[in-house]
C-alpha positions as CSV (number, residue, x, y, z in Angstrom):
1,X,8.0,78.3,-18.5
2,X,7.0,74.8,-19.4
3,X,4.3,73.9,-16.6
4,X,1.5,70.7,-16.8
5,X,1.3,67.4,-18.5
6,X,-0.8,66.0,-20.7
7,X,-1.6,62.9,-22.7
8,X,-1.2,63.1,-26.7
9,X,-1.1,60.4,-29.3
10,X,1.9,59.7,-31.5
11,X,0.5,59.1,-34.9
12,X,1.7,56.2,-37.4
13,X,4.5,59.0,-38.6
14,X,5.9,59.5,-35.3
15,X,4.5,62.7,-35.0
16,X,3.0,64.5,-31.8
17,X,1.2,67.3,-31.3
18,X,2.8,69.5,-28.6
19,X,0.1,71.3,-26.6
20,X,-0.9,74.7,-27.3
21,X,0.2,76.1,-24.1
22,X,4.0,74.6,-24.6
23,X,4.3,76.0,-28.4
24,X,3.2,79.7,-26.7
25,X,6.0,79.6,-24.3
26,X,8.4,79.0,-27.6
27,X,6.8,81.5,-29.9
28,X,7.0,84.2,-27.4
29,X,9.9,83.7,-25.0
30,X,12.0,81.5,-27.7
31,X,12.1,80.8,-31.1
32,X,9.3,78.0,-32.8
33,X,11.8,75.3,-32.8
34,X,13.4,73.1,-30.3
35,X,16.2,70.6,-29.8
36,X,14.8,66.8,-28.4
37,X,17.2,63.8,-26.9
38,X,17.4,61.3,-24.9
39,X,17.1,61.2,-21.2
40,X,17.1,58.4,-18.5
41,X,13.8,56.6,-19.6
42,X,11.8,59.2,-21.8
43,X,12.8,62.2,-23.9
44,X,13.7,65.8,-22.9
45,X,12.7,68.8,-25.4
46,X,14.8,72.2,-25.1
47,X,14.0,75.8,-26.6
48,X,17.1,76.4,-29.0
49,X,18.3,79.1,-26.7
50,X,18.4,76.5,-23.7
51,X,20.0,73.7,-25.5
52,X,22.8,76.1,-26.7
53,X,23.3,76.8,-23.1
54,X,23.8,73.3,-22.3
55,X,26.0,72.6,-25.4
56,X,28.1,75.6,-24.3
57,X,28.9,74.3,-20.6
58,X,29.4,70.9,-21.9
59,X,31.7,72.3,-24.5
60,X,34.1,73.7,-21.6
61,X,34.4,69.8,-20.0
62,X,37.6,68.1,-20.4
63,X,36.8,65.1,-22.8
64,X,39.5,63.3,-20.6
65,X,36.9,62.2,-18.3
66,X,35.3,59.0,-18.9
67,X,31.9,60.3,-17.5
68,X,31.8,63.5,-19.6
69,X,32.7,61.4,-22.6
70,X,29.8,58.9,-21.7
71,X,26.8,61.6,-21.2
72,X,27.9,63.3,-24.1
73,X,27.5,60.2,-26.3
74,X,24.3,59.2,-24.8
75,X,22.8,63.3,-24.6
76,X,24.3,64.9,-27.5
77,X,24.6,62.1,-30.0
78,X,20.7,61.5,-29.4
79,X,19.7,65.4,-30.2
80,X,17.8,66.3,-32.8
81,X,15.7,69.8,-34.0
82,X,12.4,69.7,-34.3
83,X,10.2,72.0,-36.2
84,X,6.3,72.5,-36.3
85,X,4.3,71.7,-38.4
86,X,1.3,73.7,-39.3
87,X,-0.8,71.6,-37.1
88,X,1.8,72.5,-34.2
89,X,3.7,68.9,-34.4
90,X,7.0,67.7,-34.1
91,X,8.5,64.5,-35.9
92,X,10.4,62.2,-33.6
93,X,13.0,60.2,-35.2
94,X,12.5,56.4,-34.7
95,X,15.8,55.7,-33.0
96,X,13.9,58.3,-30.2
97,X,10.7,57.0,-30.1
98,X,12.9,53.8,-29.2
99,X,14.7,54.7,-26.6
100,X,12.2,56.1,-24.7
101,X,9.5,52.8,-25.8
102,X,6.9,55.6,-27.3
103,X,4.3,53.9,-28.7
104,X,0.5,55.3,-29.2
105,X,-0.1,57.0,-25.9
106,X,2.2,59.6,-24.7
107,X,2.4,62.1,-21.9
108,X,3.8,65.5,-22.3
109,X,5.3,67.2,-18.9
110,X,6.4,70.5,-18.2
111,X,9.3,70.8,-16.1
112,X,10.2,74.5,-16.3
113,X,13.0,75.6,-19.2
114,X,12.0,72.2,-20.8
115,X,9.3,69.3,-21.0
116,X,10.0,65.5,-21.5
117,X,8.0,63.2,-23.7
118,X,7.1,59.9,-22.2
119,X,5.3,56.7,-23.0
120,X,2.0,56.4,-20.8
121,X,3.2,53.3,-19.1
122,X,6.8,54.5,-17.9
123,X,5.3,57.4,-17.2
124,X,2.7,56.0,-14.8
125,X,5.2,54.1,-13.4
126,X,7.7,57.0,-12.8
127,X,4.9,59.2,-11.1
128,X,3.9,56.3,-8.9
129,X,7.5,56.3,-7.5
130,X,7.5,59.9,-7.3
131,X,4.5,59.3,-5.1
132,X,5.8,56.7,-2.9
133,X,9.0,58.9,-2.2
134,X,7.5,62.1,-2.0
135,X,8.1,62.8,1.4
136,X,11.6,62.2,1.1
137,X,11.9,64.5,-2.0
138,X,10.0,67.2,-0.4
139,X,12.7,66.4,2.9
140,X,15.8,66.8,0.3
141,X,13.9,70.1,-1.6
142,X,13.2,71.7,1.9
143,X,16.9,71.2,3.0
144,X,17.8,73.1,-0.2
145,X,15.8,76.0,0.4
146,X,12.4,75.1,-1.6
């Protein structure tokens, strides 16, 4: 499992170094590749065997729906693999590194089958509300069972 955060700096390249704890958890429970995309304000980074899950159930969606059609063109269009380097970075294509405003300072966050890539600012921002609403969101976890 993908647990912790920490800051990183994306290089002139667009290149990050993903921590050594995250690149263990993808040698030894998945393969040493993943699938990155876009998601809300920041990025979201999948082991291959995760993302094929997701592509799977999204497969079996009727494309009739408007609101299938819509995350699929935001999610999947945006997906890219990423392979290490031998210094244990990944290259994040431009139109990425735009969408989610990734600049110089990044923050790298563990959140469990996955981790999300996030510029420093947005991210400060996002954990600040988190803050503020955190006794609501422990309210809604408690009410289902966490």
């Amino acid at each position: 499992m993908f647990r912790g955060r920490s800051v990183h700096t994306l290089d002139v390249k667009g290149r990050i170094r993903i921590p050594a704890r995250f690149r263990e958890v993808l040698t030894t429970r998945y393969e040493d590749r993943c699938i990155i995309t876009n998601l809300d304000r920041c990025l979201i980074a999948y082991p291959l065997s995760e993302w094929e899950i997701i592509e799977q159930k999204l497969g079996e969606l009727s494309l009739v729906r408007q609101d299938v059609k819509a995350f699929q063109r935001f999610f999947i269009s945006g997906a890219t693999e990423c392979n290490f380097d031998k210094q244990g970075r990944i290259l994040i294509p431009q139109t990425l590194r735009e969408h989610a405003s990734l600049e110089r300072d990044v923050v790298l966050a563990g959140m469990l089958k996955s981790f999300e890539v996030w510029s420093k600012p947005l991210w400060d921002e996002e954990i600040n509300r988190a803050r503020d609403d955190f006794a609501e969101i422990t309210t809604t976890l408690a009410e289902l069972g966490i």
